[in-house]
C-alpha positions, -999 to +999 in steps of 0.1 A: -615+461+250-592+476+225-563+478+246-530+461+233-497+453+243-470+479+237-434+459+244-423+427+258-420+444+294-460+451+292-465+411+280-441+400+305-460+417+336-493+410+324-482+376+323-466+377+359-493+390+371-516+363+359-495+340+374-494+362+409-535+366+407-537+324+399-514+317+429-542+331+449-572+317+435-556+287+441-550+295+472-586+307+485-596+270+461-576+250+488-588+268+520-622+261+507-618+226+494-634+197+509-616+171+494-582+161+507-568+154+474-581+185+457-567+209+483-534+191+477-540+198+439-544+232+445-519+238+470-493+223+444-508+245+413-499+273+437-466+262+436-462+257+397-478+295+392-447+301+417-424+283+395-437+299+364-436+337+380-400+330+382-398+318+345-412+344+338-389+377+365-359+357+346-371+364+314-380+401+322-342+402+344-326+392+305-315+360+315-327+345+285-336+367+250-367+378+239-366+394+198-396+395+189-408+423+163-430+449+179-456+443+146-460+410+161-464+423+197-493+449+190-514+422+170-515+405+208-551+421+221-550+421+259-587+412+259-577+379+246-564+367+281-587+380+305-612+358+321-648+372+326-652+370+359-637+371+393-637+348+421-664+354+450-663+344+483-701+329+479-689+305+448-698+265+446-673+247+443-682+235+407-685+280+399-646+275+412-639+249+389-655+264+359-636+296+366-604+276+373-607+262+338-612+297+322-585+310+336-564+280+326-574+284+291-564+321+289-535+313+306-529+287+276-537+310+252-515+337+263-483+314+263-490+299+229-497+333+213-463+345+233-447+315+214-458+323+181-444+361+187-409+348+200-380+344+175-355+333+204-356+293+199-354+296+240-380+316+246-403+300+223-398+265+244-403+283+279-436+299+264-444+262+250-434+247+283-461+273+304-488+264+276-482+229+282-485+236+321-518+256+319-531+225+298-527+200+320-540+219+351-570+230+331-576+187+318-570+185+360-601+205+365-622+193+337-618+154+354-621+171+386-655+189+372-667+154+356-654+133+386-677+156+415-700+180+398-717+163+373-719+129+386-734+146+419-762+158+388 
């Protein structure tokens, strides 16, 4: 995929609408889990994807800055951030995990590269911030992963 991103408003919604297609993965993950404390998991990354969807609308709204050069923008490939595959209904719970952790790690990518473009001091520690989120949900999954799936193996 060749596409790229043409302005910070086509960044911004590709990123809110990550965060709006995460919230309900994580979702479907929580009706399906088996494990008390997992569903809680995923019931409270739902709520962090919330949190960083608003991050994200005040950003876009102009509370805070965003100057970065358009050179920089177009150098961000959209094909960069998008995860493979989708959910199905008919997925294991380890398939959900592994996707889970894909999707974290685009999500990761996409707010370090975003970091790297933004000259606002600001808006280079919000994108930080989100990077640092997506990390820790995706080291969440990877225990998760080693904790169920492969010790099941």
């Amino acid at each position: 995929m060749t596409e790229r991103f043409e302005s910070v408003d086509a960044i911004l919604d590709f990123a809110i609408a990550n965060e709006i297609e995460a919230q309900q993965f994580y979702r479907d993950l929580a009706a399906k889990a088996n494990v008390p404390a997992m569903k809680q998991a995923f019931e409270d990354f739902v709520k962090e994807e919330e949190g960083h969807q608003a991050k994200l609308e005040g950003v876009k709204e102009g509370w805070l800055e965003f100057r970065a050069g358009t050179q920089k923008i177009q150098n961000l490939a959209l094909a960069d951030y998008l995860v493979e595959s989708d959910p199905k209904p008919d997925m294991t719970y380890a398939e959900a995990l592994i996707l889970a952790m894909k999707q974290e790690k685009a999500a990761y990518k996409l707010y370090s590269d975003l970091a790297a473009t933004a000259e606002a001091q600001e808006l280079r520690d919000l994108f930080l911030d989100l990077a640092a989120e997506e990390a820790k949900h995706k080291l969440r999954f990877e225990i998760e992963y080693d904790d169920v799936v492969l010790k099941e193996n």
